[in-house]
N, C-alpha and C positions, 0 to 999 in steps of 0.2 A: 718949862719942860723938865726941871729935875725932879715937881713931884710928880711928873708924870712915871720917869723914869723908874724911880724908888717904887710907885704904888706897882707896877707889874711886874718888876722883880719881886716884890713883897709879896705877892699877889699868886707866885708861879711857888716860893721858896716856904711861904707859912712859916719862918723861924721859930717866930716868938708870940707868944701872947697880945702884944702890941700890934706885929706884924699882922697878927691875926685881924685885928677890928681894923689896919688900913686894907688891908682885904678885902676885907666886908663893904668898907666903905666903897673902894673903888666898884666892887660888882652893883652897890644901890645905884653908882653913876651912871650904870647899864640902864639902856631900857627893861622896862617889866614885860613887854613880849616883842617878838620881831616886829621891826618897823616895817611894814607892808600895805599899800594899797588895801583896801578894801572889796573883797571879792564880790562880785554882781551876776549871783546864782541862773541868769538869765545869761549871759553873755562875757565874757570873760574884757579886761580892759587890754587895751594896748598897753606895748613894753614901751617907755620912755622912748621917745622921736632924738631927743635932742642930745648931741657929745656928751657924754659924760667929761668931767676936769680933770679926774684923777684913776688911776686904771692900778688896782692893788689886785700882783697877781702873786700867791700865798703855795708853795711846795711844801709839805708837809712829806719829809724824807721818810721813805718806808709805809707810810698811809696806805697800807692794801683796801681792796675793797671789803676784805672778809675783818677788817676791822674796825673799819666804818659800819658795815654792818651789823655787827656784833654790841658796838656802841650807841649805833645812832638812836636808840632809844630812851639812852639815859643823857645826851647831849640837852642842858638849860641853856646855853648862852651863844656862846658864838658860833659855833654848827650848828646849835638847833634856828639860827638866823638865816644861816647859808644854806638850810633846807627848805627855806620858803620861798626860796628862787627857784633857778630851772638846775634840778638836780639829774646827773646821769651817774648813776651807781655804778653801769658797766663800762667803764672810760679802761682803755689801755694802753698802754705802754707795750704798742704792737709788735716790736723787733726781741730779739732771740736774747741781746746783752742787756738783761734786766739789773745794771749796775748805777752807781749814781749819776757818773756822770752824762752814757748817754742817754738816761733818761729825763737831766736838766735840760740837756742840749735841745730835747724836740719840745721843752713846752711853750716856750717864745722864739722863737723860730721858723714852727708850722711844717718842720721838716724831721725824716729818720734821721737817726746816726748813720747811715750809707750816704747821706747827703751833707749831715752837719761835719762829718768826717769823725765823732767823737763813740769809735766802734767798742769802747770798754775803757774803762777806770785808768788803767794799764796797757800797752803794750809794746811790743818790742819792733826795735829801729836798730838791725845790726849796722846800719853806715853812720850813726846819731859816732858825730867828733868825742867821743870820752868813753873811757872805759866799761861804764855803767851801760848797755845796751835798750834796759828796761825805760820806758818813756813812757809819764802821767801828762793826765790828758790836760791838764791847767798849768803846766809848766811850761817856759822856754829853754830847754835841750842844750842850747848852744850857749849858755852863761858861763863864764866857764868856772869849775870847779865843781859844778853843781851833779845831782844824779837826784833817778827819782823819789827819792825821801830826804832828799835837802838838795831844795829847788827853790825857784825862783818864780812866782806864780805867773802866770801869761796866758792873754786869750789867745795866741799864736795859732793854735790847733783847730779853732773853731770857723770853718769854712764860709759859714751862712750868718748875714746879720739877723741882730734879733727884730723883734718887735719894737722895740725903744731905737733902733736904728733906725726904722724903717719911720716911726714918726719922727725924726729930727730929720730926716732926710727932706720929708715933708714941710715938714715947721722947726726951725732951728732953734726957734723958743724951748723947745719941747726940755724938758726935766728929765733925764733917767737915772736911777737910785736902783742898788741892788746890794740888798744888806741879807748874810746869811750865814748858818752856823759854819757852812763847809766853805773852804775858796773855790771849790770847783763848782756848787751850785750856784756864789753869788757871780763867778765870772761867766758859767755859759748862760743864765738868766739875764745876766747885765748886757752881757759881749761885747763889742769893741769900742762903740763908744758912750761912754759910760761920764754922768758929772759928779756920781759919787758911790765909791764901791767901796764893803768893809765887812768884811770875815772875820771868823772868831782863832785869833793866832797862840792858843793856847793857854793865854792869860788875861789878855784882852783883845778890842778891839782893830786890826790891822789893816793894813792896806797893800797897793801896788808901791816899791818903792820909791820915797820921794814925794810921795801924795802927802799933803798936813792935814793933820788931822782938824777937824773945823770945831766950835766948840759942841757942837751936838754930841760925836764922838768920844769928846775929854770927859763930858760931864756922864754919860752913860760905864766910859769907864770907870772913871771914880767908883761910879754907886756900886758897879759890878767889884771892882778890889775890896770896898769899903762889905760887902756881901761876903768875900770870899775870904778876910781877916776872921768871920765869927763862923764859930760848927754850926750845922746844922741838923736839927733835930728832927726826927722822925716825921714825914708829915702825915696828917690823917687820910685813915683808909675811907673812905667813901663804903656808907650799905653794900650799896650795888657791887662792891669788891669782895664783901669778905667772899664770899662763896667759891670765888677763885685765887684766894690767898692760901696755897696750899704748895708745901717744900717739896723739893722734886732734887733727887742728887744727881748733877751734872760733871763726871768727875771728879777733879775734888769739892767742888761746891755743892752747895745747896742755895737752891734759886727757887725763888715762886713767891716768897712773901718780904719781900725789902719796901723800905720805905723813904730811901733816897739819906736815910743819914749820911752826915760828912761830916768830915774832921774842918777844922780853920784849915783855908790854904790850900785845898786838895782841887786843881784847879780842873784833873781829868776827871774826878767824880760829876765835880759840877757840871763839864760837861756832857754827861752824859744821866743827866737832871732834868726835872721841868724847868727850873728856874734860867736854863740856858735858852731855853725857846723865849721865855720873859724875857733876859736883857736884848733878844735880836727884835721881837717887838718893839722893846722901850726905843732901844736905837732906831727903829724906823720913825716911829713918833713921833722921835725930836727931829730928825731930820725931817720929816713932813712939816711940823710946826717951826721950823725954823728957815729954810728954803723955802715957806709959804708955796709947798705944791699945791694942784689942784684951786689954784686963785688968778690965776693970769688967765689970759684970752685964748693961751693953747692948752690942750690935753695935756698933762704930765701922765709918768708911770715909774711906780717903783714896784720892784721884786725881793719880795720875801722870803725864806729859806729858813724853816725849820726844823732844824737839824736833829733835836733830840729824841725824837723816837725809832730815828735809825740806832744811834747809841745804844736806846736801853733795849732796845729790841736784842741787836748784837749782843750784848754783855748779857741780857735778862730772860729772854724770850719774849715771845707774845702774847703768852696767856697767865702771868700771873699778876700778885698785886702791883708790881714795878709795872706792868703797864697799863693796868686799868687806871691808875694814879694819873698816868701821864697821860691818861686820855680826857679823864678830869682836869687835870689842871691847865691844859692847852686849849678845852672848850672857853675855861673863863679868859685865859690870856688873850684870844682872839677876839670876846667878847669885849672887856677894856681897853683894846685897841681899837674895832670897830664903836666902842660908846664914845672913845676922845674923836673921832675923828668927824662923827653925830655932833658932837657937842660944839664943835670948828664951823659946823654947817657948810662942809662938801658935799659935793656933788661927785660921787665914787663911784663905782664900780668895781666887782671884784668876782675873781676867779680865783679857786682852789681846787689843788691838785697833788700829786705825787710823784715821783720821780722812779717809783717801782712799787711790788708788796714786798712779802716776805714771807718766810714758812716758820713755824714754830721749832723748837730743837728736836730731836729726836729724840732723846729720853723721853719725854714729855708726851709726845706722839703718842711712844710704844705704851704709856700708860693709859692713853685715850682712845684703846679700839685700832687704833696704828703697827700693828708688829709689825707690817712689812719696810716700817721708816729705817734708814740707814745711813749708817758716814762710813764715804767714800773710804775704798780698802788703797792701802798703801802702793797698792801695783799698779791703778789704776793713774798712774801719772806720766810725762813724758819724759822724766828721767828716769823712772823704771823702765819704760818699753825702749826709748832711747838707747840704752844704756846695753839693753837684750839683741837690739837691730846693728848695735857698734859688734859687738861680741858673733855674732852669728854672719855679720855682712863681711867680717874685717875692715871695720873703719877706723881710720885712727880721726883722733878728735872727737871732740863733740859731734851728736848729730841731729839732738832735738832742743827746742828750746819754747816754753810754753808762759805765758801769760795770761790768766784767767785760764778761759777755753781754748781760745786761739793759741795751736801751735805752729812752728816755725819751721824747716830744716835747716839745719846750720850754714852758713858760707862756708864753713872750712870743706863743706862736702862737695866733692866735684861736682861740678855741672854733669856729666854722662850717668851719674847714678841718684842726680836726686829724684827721678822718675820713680824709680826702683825703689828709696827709701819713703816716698810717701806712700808708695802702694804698700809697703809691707808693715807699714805703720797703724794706717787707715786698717787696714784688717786684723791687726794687732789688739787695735786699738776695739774695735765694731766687736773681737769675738767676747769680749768681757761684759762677764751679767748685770754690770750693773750702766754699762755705756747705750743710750739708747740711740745715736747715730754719732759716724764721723766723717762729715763732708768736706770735700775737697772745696778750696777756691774757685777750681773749672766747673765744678757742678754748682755752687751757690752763685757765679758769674751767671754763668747761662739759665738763672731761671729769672723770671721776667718780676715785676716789682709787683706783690698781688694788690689788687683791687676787689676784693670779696670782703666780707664782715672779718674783724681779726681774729675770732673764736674760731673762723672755720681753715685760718690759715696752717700748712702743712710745717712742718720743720724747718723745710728747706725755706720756704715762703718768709718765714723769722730770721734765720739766719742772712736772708738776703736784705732783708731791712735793715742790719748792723752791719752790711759789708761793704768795706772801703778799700779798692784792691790796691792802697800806697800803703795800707798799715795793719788788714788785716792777716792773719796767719795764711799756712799754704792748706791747714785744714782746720776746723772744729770741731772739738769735742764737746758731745752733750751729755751726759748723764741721763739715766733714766729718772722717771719720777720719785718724788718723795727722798730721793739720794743725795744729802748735804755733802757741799765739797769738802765741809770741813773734817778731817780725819780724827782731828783729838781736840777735844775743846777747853777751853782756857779760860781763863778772868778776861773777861772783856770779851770774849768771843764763842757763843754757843752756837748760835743760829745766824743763818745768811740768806743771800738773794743771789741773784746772776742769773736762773735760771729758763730755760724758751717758755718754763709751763705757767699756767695761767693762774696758779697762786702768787707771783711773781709780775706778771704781767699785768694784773687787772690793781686800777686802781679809782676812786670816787671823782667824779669831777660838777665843782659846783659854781655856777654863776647866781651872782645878786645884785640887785641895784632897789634902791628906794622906789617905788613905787609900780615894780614888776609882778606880774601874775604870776606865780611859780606855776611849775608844773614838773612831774617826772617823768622820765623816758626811758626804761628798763634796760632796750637794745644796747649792743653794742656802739661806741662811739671812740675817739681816739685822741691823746694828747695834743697830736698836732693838729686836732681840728680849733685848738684854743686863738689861736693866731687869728686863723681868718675870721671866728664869730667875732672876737675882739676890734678888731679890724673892723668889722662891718658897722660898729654900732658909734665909733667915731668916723665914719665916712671913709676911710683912707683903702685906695685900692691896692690891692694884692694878689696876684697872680703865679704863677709857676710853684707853688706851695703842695705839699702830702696831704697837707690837710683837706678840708673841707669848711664852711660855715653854716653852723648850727642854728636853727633859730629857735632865739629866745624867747618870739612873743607865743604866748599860749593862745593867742586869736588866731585871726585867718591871717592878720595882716603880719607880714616876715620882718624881721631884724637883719635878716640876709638881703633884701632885695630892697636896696634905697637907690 
């Protein structure tokens, strides 16, 4: 497994000349086209009858659909693989908190964030024992000394088992692995119980405390320090980019044509690099090839998580050569992972997906036919109107307190007036141009969970799919369209997500297995329908789920109905 390891870090990173032809090498490992059944123009074949061994289910952080789109036609290797299966372009991520984590939370699972409980990234617990009020959604609270930016990671939060639950419940054989750039995607992927989980902790490979690390992980770190000792040189722009390598000043930067250089040792560049998405592969690899998944008598599953295009997204945007790069280089990294795993002669399965989109920066916009894009004006927060409603109400104390979108009222605020200070908040808040609603808990309580296509759901309808009424605020605010929360952007941070609207929302979702008919399905469809198709095609039942089951056969005869 170490030249597994080495060839797809090599493979994501291009350093060197050298690195260059094990590159090379590893992509000829690939197959020369998707492995796929043979089409029979008369009659289309059935999808595979029998369990698949190994169930690899692949988050690709930030993966909008409008970027998949945009790519999918320059995709040779590992997308253009997973587009011979059963592709749904319009997959989304139907609730209103388009953030990471609860959009990890519904993809093995089968359930909203109003169910998984994991209503945003962040947010606030005025009774949480420490002083720190603010509470992230993979930590445990109660550590003590701990607050939410030095924590203690924990599935604690996570309400609902996952998918890899739900099979060990079944078969105690069962295998679950959940290896990813962020600790919050590989813990709500993995969830509670888990035989082997490992996040990327800044430097390297980590864990839950107290877990040993096994050799799969030592040897993945190695190669990844032994990476991060030497600069890294510019990597090559692919054709199909130059056209949109074009500098755009963001502040004080200028962004649009990077090429991932890095200094030796620069461990945050790295990760927010291709070659980070490479070492979460390589690590899943060896742990595949070394825990011999997908070869026992039961189903195993592991969960992938890559991370790096939310980073470059964040620090880059989404439309210059910093991402078209990493759209290339994540085609081939999924490629030589699905070649090694061909090459093992498993029997897979696998599903890819997204954990949200994303909108491009706003500069960028406004040069692209956009003037109406914008970042959020300074008054438009809950300590500015908070601040307006203490002075105007006579309150002493604090009296709002906001996390994400979800805002709070204070405790310190008497009970007989916080009626009063959410009304005058809420329409404080509503009369500002650029705020497109702000609903209370009682109204997002009382609307029923929809059941319509998620395109056609109303505001409220989003917002109710993220609401958990033990942790989310007493109201939400939304912004209007096109309106980035971010007010001033910074190194590392131009462009975001969070948003109800459907650039944000919608993201690709693809199923493959060897010897499947693909076919595409245009409609809308929904993250947590992942569970129960998955579900379905290892026999295991499932019930009381958000989801639905998809079928994957492109016959007559269903993948849903065994």
């Amino acid at each position: 497994m170490k030249a597994l390891a080495a060839a797809l870090l090599v493979s994501s990173a291009l350093a060197l000349p050298a690195a260059a032809q094990n590159s090379r090498e590893a992509r000829e490992r690939a197959p020369a086209a998707p492995v796929v059944a043979p089409r029979n123009e008369a009659a289309a074949p059935a999808a595979p009858r029998t369990p698949p061994k190994l169930i690899v289910a692949i988050s690709v952080d930030q993966f909008s659909a409008d970027l998949f789109a945009q790519y999918r036609n320059h995709f040779t290797d590992g997308f253009a693989r997973l587009l011979t299966g059963a592709v749904f372009p319009s997959g989304y991520q139907s609730h209103a908190a388009t953030e990471t984590c609860p959009g990890h939370s519904t993809i093995l699972t089968g359930m909203r964030p109003a169910h998984t409980g994991i209503v945003a990234n962040t947010w606030i617990n005025q009774r949480a024992g420490r002083e720190d009020k603010q509470v992230y959604c993979a930590e445990d609270e109660t550590a003590a000394g701990s607050d939410h930016e030095k924590y203690v990671p924990s599935d604690v939060h996570l309400k609902v088992p996952t998918l890899g639950e739900m099979m060990k419940a079944r078969d105690p054989r069962t295998r679950v692995v959940s290896i990813a750039g962020k600790d919050r995607a590989a813990i709500m992927m993995g969830g509670h119980k888990v035989d082997e989980l490992w996040f990327w902790g800044g430097q390297n490979f980590i864990s839950y405390a107290g877990r040993k690390a096994p050799p799969a992980v030592e040897r993945t770190n190695a190669a990844v320090a032994a990476l991060l000792a030497k600069p890294q040189a510019g990597l090559e722009l692919p054709g199909f980019c130059r056209s949109i390598a074009m500098p755009v000043q963001v502040g004080d930067q200028v962004l649009g044509t990077g090429r991932f250089e890095r200094q030796a040792g620069d461990a945050k560049a790295f990760r927010a690099s291709p070659a980070s998405d490479g070492a979460v592969f390589a690590l899943a690899a060896a742990l595949i090839g070394d825990m011999k998944l997908g070869r026992g008598a039961q189903t195993d599953i592991i969960a992938i998580g890559a991370s790096a295009t939310d980073y470059i997204g964040h620090a880059n945007g989404t439309q210059g050569s910093e991402m078209c790069i990493q759209m290339n280089e994540l085609d081939h990294t999924i490629g030589g992972f699905l070649a090694q795993l061909d090459q093992w002669g498993l029997d897979y399965e696998v599903v890819l997906t997204a954990d949200h989109g994303a909108h491009d920066m706003t500069e960028r916009q406004q040069q692209r036919a956009m003037p109406m894009e914008a970042r959020v004006n300074a008054d438009v927060t809950a300590k500015a109107i908070g601040a307006a409603i203490r002075r105007d109400m006579g309150i002493a104390g604090p009296v709002l307190l906001a996390s994400e979108g979800d805002v709070y009222v204070a405790d310190d605020v008497a009970p007989a007036r916080r009626a009063a200070v959410i009304a005058e908040a809420v329409k404080r808040f509503a009369a500002q141009p650029q705020v497109a609603a702000a609903l209370t808990r009682q109204q997002i309580a009382a609307t029923p969970m929809p059941t319509t296509p998620p395109e056609t759901w109303t505001l409220l309808e989003r917002a109710r799919a993220s609401f958990d009424p033990d942790r989310s605020g007493d109201f939400l605010v939304l912004l209007r369209p096109r309106v980035t929360t971010i007010a001033k952007p910074g190194p590392g941070y131009v462009e975001t997500h969070g948003s109800p609207w459907d650039y944000d929302r919608r993201v690709p979702i693809m199923f493959w297995r060897k010897g499947m008919a693909g076919f595409e399905q245009p409609l809308s469809v929904e993250t947590v329908d992942i569970v129960p198709t998955l579900a379905a095609t290892i026999n295991l039942p499932v019930s009381g789920l958000d989801g639905r089951c998809l079928d994957l056969d492109s016959s007559a005869a269903s993948t849903c109905a065994r």
